[in-house]
N, CA, C and O of each residue as an XYZ file, in Angstrom:
776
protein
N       0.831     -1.180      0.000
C       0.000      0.000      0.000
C       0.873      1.239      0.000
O       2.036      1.296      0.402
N       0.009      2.413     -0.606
C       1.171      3.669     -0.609
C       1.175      4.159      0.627
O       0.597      3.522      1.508
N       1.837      5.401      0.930
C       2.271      6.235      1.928
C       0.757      6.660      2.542
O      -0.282      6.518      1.897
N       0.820      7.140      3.745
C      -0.724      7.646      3.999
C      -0.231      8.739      4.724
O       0.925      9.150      4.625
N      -1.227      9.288      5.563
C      -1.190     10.672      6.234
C      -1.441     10.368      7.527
O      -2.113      9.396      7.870
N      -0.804     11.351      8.460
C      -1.177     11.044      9.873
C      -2.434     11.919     10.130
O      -2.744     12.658      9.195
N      -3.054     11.949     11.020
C      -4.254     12.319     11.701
C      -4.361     13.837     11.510
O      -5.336     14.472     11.108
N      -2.853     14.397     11.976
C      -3.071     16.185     11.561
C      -3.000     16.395     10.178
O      -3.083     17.542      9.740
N      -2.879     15.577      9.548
C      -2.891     16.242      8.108
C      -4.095     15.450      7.242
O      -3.979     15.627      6.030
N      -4.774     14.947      7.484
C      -6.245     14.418      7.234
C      -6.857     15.605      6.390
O      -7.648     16.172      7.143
N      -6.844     16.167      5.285
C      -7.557     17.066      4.652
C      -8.905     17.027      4.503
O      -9.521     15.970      4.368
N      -9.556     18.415      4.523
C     -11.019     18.587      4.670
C     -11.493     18.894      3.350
O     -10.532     19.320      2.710
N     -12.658     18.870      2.565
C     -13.433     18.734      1.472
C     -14.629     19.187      1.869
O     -15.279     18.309      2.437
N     -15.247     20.376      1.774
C     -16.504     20.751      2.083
C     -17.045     20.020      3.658
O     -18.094     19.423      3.899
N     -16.059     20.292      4.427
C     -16.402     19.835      5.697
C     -16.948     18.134      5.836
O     -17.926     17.670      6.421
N     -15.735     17.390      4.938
C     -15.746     16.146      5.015
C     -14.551     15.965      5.077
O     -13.778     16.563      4.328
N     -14.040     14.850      6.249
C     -12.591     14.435      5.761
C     -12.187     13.446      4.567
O     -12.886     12.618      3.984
N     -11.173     13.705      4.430
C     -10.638     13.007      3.348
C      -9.844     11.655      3.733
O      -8.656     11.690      4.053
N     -10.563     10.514      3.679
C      -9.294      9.536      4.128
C      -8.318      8.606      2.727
O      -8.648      7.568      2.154
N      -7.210      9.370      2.543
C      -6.413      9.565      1.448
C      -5.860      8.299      1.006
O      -5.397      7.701      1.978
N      -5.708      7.572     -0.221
C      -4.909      6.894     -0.532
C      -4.461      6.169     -2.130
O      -5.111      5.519     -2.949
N      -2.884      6.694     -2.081
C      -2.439      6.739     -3.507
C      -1.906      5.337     -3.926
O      -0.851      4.796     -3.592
N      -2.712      4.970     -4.586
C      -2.120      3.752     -5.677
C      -1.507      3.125     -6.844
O      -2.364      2.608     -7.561
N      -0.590      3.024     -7.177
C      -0.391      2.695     -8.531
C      -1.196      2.447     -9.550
O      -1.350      3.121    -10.568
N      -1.954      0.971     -9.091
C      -2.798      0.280     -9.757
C      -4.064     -0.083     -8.903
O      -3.894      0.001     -7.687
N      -5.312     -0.474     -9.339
C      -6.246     -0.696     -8.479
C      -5.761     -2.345     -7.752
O      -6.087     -2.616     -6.596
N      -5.221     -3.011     -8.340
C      -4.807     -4.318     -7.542
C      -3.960     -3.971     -6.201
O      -4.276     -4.583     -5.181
N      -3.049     -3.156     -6.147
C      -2.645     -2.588     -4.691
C      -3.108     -2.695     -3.890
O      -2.583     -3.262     -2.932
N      -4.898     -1.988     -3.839
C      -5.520     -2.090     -2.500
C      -6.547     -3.521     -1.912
O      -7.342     -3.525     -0.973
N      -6.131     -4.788     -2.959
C      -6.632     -5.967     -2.591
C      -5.145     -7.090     -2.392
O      -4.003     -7.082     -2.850
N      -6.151     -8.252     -1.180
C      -4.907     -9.065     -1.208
C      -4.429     -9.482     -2.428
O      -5.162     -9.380     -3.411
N      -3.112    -10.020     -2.545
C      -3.111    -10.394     -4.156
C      -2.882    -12.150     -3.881
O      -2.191    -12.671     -4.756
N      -3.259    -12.870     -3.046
C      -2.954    -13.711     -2.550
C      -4.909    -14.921     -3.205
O      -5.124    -16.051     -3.643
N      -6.029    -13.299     -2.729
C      -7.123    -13.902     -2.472
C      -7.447    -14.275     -4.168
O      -7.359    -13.498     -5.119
N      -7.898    -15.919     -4.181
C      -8.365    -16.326     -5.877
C     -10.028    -15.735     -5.916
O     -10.819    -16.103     -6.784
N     -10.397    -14.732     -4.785
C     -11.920    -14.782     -5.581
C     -11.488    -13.216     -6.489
O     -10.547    -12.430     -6.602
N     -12.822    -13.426     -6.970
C     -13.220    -12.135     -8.654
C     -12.941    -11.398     -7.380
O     -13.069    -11.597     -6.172
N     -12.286     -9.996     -8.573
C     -11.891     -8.916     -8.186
C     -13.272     -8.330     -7.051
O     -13.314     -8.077     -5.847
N     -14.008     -8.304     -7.869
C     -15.171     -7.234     -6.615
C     -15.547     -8.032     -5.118
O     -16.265     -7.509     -4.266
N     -14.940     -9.352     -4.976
C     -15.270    -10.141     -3.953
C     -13.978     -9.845     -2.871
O     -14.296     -9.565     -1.715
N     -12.868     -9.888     -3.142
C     -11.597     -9.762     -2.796
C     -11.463     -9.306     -1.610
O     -12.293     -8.517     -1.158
N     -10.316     -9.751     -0.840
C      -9.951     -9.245      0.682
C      -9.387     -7.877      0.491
O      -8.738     -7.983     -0.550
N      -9.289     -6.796      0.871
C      -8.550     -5.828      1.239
C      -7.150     -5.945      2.167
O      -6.950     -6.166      3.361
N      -6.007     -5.602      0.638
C      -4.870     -6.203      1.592
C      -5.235     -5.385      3.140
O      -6.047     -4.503      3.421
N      -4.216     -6.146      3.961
C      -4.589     -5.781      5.437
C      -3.914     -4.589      5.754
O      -4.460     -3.953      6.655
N      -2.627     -3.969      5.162
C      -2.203     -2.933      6.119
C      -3.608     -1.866      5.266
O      -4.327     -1.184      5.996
N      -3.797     -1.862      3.950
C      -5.070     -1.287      3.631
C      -6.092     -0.841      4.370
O      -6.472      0.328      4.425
N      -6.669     -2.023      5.102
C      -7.384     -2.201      5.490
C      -7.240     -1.610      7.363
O      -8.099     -0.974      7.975
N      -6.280     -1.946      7.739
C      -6.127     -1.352      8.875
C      -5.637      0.119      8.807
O      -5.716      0.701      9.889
N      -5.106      0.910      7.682
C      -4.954      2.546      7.712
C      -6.435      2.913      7.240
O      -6.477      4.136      7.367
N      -7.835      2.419      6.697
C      -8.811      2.967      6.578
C      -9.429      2.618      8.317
O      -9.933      3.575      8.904
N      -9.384      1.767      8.776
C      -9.924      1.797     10.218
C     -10.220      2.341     11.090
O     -11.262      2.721     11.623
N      -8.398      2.407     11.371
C      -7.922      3.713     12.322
C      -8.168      5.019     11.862
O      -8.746      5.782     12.637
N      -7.756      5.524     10.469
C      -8.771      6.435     10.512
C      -9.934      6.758     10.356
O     -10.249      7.756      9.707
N     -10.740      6.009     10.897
C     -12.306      5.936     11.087
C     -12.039      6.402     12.593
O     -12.273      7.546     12.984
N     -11.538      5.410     13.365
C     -11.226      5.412     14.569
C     -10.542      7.063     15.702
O     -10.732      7.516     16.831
N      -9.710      7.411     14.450
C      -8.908      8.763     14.979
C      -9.908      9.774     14.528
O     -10.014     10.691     15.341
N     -10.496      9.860     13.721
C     -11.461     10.813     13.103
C     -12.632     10.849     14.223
O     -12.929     11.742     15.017
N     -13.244      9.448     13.992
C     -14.680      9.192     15.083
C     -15.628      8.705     14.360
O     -15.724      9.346     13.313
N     -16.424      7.805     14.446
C     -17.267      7.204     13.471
C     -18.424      8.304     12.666
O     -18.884      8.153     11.534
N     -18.732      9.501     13.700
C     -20.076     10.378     13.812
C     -19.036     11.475     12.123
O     -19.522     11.858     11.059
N     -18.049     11.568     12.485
C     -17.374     12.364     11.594
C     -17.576     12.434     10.420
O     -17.146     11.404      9.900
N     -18.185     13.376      9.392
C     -18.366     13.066      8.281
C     -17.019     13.181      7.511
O     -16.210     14.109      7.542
N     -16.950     11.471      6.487
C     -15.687     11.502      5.712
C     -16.072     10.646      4.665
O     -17.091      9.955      4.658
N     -15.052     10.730      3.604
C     -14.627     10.291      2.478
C     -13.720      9.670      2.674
O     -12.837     10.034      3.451
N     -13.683      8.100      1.748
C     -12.582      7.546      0.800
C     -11.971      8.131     -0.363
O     -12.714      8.379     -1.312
N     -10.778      8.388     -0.452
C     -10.455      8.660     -1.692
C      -9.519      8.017     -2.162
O      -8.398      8.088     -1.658
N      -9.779      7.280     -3.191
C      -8.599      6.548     -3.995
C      -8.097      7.496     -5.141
O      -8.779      8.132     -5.945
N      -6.814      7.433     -5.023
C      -6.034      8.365     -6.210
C      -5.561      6.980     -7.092
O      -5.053      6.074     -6.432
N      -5.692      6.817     -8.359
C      -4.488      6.498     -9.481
C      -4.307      7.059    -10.721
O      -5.053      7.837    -11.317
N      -3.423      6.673    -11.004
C      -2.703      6.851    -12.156
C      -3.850      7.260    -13.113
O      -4.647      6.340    -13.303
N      -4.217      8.777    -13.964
C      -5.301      9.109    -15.399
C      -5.688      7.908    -16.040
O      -6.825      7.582    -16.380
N      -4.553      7.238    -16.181
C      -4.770      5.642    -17.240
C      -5.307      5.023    -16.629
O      -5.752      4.104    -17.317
N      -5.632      4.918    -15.473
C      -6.095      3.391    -14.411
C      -7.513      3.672    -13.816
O      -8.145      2.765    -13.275
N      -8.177      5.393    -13.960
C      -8.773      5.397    -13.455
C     -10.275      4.730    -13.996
O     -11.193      4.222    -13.351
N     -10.078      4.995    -15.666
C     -11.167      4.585    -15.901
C     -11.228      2.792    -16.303
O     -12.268      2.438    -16.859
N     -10.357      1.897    -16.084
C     -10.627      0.802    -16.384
C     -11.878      0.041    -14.933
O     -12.227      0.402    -13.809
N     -12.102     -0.860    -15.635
C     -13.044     -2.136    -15.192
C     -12.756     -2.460    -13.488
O     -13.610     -2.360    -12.608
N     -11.414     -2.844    -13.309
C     -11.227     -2.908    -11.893
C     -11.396     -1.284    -11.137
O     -12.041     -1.185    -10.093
N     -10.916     -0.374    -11.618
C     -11.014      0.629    -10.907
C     -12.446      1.305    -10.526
O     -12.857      2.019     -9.612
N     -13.025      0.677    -11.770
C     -14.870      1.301    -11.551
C     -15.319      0.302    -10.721
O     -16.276      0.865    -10.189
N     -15.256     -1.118    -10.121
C     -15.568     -1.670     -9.349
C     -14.883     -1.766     -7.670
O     -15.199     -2.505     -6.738
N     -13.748     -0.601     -7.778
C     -13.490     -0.362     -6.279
C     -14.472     -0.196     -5.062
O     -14.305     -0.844     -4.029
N     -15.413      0.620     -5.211
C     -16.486      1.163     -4.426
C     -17.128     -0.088     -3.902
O     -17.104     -0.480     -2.736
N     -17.870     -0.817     -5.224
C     -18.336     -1.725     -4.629
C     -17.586     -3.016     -4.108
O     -18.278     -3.760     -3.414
N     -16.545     -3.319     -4.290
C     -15.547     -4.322     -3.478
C     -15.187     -3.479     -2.235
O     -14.871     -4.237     -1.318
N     -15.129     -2.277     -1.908
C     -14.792     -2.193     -0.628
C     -15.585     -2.292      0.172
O     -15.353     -2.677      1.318
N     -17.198     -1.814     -0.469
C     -18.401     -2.007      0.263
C     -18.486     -3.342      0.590
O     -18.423     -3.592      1.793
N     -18.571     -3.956      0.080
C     -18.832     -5.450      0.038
C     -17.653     -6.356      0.580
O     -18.026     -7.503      0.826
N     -16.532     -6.144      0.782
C     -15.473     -6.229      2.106
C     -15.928     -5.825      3.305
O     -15.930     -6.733      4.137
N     -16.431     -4.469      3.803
C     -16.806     -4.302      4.946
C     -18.287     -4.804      5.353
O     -18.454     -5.350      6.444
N     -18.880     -4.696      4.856
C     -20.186     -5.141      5.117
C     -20.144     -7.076      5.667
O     -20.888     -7.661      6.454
N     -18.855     -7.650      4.783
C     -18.592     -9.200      5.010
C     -17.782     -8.816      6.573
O     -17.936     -9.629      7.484
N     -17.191     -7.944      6.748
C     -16.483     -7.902      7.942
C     -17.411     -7.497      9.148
O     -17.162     -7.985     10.250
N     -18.687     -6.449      8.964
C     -19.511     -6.234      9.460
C     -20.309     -7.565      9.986
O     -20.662     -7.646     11.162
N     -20.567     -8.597      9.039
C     -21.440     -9.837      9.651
C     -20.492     -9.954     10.624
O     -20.697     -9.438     11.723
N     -18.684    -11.030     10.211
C     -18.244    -11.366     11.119
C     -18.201    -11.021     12.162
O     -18.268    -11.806     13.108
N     -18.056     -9.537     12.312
C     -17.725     -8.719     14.179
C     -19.235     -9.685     14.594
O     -19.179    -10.730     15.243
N     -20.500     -9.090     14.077
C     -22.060     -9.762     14.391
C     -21.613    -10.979     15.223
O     -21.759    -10.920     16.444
N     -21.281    -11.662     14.871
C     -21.400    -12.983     14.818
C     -20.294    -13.278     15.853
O     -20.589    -13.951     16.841
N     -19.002    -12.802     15.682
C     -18.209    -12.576     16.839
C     -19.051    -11.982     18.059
O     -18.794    -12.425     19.178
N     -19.711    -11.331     17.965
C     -20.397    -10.495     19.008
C     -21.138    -11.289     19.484
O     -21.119    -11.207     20.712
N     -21.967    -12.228     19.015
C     -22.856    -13.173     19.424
C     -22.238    -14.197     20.073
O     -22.477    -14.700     21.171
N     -21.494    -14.417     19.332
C     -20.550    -16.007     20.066
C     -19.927    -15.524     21.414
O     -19.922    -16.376     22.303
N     -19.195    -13.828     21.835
C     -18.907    -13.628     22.886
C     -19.717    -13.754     24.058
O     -19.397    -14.427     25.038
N     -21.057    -12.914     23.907
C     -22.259    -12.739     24.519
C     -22.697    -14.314     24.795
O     -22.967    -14.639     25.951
N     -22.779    -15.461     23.538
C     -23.278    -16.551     24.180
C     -22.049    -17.022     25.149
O     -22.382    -17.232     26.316
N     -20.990    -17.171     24.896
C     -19.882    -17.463     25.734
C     -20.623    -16.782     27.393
O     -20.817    -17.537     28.346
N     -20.905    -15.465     27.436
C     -20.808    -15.042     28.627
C     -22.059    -15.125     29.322
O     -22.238    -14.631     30.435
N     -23.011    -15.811     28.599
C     -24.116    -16.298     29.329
C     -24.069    -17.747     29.985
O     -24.756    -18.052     30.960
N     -22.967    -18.817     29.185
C     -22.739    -19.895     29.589
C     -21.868    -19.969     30.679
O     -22.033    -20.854     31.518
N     -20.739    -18.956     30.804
C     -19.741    -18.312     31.612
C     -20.852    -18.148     33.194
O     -20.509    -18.431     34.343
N     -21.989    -17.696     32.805
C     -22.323    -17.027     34.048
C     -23.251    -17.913     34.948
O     -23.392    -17.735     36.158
N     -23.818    -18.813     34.269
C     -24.732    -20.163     34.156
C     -23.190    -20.859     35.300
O     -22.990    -20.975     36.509
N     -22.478    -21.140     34.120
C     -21.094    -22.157     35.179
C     -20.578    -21.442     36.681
O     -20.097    -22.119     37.590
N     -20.753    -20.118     36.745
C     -20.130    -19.303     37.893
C     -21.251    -19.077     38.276
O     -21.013    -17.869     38.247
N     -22.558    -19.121     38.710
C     -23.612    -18.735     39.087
C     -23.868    -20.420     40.052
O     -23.988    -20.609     41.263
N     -23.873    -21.266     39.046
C     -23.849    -22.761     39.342
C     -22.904    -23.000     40.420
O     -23.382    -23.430     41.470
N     -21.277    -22.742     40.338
C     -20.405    -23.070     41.181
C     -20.546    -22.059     42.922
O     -20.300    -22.408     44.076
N     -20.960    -20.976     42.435
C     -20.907    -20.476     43.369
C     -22.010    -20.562     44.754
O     -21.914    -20.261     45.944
N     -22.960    -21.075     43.979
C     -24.345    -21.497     44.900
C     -24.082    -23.190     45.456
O     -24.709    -23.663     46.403
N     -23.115    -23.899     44.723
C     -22.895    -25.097     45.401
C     -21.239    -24.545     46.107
O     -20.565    -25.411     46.665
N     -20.860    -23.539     46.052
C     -19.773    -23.051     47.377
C     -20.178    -22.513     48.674
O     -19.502    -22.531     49.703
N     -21.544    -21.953     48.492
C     -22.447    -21.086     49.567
C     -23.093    -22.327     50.625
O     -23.121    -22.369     51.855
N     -23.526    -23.178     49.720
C     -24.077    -24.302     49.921
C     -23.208    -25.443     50.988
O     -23.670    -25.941     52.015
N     -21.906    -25.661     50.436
C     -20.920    -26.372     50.893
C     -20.669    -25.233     52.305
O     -20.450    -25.889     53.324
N     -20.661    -24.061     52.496
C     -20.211    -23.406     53.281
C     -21.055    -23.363     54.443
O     -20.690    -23.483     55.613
N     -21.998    -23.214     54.090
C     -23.502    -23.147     55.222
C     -23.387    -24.781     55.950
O     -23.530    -24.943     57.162
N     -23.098    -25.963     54.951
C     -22.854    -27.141     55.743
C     -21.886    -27.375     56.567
O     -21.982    -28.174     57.499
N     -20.608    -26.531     56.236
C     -19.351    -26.590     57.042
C     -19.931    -26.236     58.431
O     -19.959    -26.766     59.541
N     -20.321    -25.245     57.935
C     -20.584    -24.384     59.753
C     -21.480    -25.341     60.636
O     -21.075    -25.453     61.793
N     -22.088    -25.720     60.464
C     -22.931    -27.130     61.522
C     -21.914    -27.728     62.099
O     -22.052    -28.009     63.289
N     -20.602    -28.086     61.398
C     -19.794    -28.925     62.420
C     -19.062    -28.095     63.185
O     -18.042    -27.773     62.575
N     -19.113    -27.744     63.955
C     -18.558    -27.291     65.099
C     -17.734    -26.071     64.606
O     -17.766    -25.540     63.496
N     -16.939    -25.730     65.766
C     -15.622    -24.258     65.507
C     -14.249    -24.898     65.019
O     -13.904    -26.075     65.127
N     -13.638    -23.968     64.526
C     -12.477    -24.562     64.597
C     -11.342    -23.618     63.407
O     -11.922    -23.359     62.352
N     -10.433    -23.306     63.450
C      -9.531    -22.673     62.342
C      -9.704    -23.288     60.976
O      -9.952    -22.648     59.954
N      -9.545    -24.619     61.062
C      -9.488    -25.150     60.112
C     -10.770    -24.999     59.319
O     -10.739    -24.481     58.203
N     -11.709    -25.363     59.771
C     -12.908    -24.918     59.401
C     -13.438    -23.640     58.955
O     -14.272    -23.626     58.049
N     -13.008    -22.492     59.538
C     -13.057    -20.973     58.807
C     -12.163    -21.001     57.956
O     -12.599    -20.421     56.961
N     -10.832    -21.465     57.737
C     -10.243    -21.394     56.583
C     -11.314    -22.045     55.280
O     -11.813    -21.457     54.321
N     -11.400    -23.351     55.669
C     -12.069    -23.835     54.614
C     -13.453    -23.022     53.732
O     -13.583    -22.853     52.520
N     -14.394    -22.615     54.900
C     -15.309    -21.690     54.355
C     -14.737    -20.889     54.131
O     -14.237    -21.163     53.040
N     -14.277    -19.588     54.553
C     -13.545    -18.532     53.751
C     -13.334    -19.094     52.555
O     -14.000    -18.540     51.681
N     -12.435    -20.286     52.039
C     -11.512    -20.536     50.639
C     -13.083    -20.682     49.844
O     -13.337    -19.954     48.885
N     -14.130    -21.741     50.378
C     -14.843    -21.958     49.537
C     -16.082    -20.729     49.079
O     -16.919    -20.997     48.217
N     -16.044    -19.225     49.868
C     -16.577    -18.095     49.951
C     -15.780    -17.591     48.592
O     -16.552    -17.180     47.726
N     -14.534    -17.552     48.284
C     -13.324    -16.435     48.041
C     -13.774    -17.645     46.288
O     -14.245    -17.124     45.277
N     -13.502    -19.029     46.376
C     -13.308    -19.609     45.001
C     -14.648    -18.967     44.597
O     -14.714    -18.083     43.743
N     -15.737    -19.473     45.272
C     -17.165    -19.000     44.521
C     -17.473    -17.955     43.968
O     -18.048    -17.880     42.882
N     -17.044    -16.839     44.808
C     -16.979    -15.338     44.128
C     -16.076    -15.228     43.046
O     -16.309    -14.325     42.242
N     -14.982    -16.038     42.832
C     -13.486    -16.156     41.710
C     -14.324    -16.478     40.308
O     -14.105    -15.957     39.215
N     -15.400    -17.529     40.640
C     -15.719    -18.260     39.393
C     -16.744    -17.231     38.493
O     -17.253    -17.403     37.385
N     -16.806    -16.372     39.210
C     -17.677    -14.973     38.433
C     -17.118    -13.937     37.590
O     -17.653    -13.140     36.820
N     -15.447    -14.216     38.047
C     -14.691    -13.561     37.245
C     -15.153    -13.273     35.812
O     -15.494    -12.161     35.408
N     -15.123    -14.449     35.060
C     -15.013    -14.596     33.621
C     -16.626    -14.133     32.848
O     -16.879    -13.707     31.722
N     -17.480    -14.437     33.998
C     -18.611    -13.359     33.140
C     -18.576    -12.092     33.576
O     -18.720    -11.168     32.775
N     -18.462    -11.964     34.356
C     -18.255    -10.321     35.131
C     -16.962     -9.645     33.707
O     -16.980     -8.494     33.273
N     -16.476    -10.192     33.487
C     -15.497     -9.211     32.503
C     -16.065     -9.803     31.104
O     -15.453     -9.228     30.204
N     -16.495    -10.228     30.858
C     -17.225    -10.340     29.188
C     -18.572     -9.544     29.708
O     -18.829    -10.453     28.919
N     -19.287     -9.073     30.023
C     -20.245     -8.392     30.758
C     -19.895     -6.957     30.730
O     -20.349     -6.175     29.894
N     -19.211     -6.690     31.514
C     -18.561     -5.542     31.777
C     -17.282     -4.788     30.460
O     -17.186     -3.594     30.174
N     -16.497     -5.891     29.909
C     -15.881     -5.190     29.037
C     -15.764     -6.061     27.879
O     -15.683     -5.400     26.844
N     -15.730     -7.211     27.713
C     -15.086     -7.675     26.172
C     -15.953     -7.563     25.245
O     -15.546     -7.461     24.088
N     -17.530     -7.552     25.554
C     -18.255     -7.455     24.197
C     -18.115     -5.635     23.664
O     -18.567     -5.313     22.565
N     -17.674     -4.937     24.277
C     -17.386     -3.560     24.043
C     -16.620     -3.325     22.524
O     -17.098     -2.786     21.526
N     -15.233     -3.937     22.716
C     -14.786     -3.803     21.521
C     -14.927     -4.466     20.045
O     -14.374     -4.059     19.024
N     -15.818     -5.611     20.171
C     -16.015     -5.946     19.063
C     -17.508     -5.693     18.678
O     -17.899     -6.081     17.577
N     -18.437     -5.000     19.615
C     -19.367     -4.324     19.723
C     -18.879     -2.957     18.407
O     -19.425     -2.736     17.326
N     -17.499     -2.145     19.139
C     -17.571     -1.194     18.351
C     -16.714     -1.110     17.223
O     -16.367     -0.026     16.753
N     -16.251     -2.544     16.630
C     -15.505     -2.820     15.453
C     -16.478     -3.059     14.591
O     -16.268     -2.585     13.475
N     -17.678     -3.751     14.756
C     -18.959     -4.072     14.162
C     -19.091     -2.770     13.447
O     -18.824     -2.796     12.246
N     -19.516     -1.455     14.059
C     -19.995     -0.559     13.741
C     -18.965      0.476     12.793
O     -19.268      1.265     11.897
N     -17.799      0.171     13.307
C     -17.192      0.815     11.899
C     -16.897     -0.041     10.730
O     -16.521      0.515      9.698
N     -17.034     -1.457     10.769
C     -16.915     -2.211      9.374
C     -18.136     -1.847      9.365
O     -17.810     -0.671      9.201
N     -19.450     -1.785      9.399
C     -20.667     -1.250      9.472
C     -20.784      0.184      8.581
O     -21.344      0.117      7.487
N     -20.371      1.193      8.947
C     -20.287      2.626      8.504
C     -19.110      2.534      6.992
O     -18.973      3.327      6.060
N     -18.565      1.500      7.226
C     -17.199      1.278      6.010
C     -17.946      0.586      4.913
O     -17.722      0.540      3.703
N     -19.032     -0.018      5.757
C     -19.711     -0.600      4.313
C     -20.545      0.353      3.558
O     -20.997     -0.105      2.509
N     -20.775      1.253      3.769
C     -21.703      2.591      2.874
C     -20.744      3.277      2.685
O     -20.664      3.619      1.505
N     -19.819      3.713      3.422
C     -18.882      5.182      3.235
C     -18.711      5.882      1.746
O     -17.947      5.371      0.928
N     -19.234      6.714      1.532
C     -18.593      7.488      0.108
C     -17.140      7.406     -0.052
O     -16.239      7.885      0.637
N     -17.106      6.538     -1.345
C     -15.786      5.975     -1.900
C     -15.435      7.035     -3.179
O     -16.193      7.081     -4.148
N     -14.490      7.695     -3.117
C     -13.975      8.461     -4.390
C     -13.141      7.915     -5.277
O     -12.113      7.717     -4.630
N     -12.958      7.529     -6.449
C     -11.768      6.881     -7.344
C     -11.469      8.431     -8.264
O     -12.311      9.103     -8.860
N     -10.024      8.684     -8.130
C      -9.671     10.015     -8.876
C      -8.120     10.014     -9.620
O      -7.054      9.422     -9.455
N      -8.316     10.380     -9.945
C      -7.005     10.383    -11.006
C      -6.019     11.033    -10.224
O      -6.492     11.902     -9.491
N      -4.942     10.896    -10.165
C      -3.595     11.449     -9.271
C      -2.185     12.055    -10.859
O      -2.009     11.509    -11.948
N      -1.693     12.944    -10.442
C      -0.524     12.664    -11.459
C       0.753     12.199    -10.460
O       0.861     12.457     -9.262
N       1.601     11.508    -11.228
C       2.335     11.021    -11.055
C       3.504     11.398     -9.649
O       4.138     10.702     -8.856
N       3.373     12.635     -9.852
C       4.354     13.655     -8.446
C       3.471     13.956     -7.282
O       3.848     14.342     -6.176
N       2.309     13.741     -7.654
C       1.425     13.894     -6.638
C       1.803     13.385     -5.154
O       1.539     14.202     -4.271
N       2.174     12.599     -4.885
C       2.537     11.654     -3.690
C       3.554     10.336     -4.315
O       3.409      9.515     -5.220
N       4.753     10.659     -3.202
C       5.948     10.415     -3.596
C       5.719      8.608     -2.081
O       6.648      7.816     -1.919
């Protein structure tokens, strides 16, 4: 992929940003690895991760543009008029996956909470029986440990709950916004970007 721009130099267009990028050829901005038809194609990845982040550094709410620059000669061929819709149709496929990632986390953390909800009511349980037998150190250790594991086993939904469906919650939504984004294909000259 070509050179890109950092965040302060993100150029504005009628109060849209510009998220910039110069190509030789339209094959540049796909893997060249992937055998499906051009408009199906992966977006090579560092590609794909400098349009992200700047989604990400910008802000999703931000109004912006894609702009692909190539070469006068390249702009009007067959692959280059089908950029728009291969990138759409890249993100929108990346959009299901986060979905679906998102779902599989969420079911994870309902089964998570089912198993730590389960363990912890047969630790409460085990603990309330301890105490019938008499006093003893040994015996408050033991309840304490089996108090301290039961509350432990909540760990793992308590943090898919609280934080892991967050980020692929909000990766969803910018492969989401990447799948509509106004895509520009424009002709560059040659000195344009070195």
């Amino acid at each position: 992929m070509a050179k890109h721009e950092t965040r302060s130099q993100y150029r504005q267009q009628d109060n849209v940003y510009l998220i910039e990028i110069f190509l030789k050829n339209p094959r540049q901005l796909f893997n060249s690895l992937d055998p499906s038809p051009f408009h199906e194609k992966d977006i090579d990845k560092d590609a794909e991760a400098y349009i992200v982040e700047a989604v990400e550094e910008l802000h999703i709410k931000t109004p912006m543009r894609i702009c692909i620059y190539l070469p006068s000669d390249e702009v009007d061929s067959a692959q280059a008029r089908s950029i728009r819709d291969a990138v759409h149709h890249y993100f929108a496929y990346r959009a299901l996956g986060s979905r679906r990632q998102l779902r599989s986390v969420l079911q994870q953390g309902r089964f998570s909470l089912l198993v730590g909800i389960s363990f912890l009511t047969l630790c409460l349980a085990l603990r309330t029986t301890l105490h019938h037998f008499g006093e003893g150190t040994l015996r408050d250790l033991i309840e304490e440990g089996l108090l301290i594991i039961g509350w432990v086993s909540m760990w793992r939904p308590i943090q898919i709950f609280l934080y892991d469906w967050w980020p692929v919650k909000y990766r969803q939504r910018i492969h989401q916004h990447l799948s509509s984004i106004d895509i520009q294909v424009l002709p560059h000259h040659p000195t344009m970007q070195n």
